[in-house]
C-alpha positions as CSV (number, residue, x, y, z in Angstrom):
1,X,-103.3,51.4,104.7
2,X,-105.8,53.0,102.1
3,X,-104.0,54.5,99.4
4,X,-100.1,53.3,100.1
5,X,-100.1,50.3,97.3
6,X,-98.2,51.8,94.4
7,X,-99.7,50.7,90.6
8,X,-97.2,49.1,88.4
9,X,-96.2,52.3,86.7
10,X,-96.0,54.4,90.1
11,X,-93.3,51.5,91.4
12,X,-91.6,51.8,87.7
13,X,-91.1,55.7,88.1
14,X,-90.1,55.2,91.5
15,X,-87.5,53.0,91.0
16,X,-86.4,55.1,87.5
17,X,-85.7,58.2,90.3
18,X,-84.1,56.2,92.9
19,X,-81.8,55.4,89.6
20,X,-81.1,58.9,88.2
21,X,-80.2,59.6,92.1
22,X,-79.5,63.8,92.2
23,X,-80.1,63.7,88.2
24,X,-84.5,62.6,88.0
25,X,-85.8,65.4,86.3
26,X,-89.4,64.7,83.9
27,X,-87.3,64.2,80.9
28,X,-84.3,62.2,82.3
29,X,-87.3,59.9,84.2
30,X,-88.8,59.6,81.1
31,X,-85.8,58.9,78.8
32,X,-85.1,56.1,81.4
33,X,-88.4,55.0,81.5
34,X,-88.5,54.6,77.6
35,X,-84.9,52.6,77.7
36,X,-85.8,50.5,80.5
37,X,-89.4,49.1,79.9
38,X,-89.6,49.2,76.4
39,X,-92.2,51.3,76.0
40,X,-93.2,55.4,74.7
41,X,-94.0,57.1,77.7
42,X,-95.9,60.5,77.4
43,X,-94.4,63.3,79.7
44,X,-97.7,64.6,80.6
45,X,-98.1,61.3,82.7
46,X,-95.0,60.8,84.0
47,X,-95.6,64.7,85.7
48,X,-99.0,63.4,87.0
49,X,-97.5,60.4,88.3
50,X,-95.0,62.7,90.2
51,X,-97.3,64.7,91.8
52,X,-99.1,61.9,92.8
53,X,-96.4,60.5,94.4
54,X,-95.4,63.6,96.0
55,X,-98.4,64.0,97.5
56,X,-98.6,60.5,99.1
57,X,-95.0,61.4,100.2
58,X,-93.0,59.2,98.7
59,X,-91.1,61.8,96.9
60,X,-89.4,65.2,97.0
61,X,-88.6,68.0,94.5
62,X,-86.8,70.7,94.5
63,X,-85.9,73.5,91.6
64,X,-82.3,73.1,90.6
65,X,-80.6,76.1,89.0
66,X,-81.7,78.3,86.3
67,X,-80.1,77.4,83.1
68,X,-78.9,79.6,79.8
69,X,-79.9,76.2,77.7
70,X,-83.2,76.4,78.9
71,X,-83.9,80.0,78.9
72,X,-83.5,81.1,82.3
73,X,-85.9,77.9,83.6
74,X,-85.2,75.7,86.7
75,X,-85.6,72.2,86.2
76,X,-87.4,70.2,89.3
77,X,-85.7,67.3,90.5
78,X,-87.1,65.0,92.2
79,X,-85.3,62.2,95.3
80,X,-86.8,59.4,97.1
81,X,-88.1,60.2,100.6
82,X,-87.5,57.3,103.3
83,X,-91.2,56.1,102.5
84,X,-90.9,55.8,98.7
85,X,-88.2,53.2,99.6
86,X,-90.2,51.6,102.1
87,X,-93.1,51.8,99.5
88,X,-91.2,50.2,96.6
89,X,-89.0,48.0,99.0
90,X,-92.5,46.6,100.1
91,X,-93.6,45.7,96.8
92,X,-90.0,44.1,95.9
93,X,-90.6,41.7,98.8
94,X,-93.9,41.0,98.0
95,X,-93.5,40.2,94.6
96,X,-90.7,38.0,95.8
97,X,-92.4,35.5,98.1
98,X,-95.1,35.5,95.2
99,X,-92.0,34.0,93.5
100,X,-90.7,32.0,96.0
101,X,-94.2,30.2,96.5
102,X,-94.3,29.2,92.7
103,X,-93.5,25.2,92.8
104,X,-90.3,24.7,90.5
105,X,-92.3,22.3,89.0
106,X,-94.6,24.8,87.5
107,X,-92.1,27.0,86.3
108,X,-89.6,24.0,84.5
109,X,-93.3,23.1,82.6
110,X,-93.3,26.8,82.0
111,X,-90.0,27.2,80.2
């Protein structure tokens, strides 16, 4: 399938929804990203990244409640859709029997 590999930092933001569950807004995702992979994230690129991602499906949003701290703006929320599982599941598994065809051997010289 064209266009259904995720990119290393599409997977990353995926996964950093699937853990904020009802709670992955742009700044929570980001805060998570930042704590998680060691590394400044810019908003700007984390909203692109969601729109991509809603547009190939593998996410949701929906406008949550206006707010008093926020001057009467909604934040968007986003959720995993059954695909963006499938989609990150995918890569999990492949990454894993990449792992699990590394000789032992290799990785003992490795360490």
């Amino acid at each position: 399938m064209k266009g259904s590999n995720l990119g290393e930092f599409e997977e990353v933001v995926l996964l950093a929804v699937a853990t904020l569950d009802n709670q992955a807004y742009s700044v929570a995702i980001v805060d998570q990203l930042d704590e998680q992979i060691a590394r400044k994230v810019k908003l700007g690129v984390v909203h692109a990244i969601l729109n991509r991602l809603e547009k190939k499906g593998y996410l949701k949003s929906e406008l949550g409640e206006p707010t008093a701290e926020r001057g009467g703006k909604r934040k968007r929320y986003y959720s995993l859709t059954s695909g963006g599982f499938f989609a990150v599941n995918r890569s999990r598994e492949l990454r894993q029997r990449l792992w699990d065809k590394i000789p032992s051997i290799v990785l003992e010289n490795l360490k």
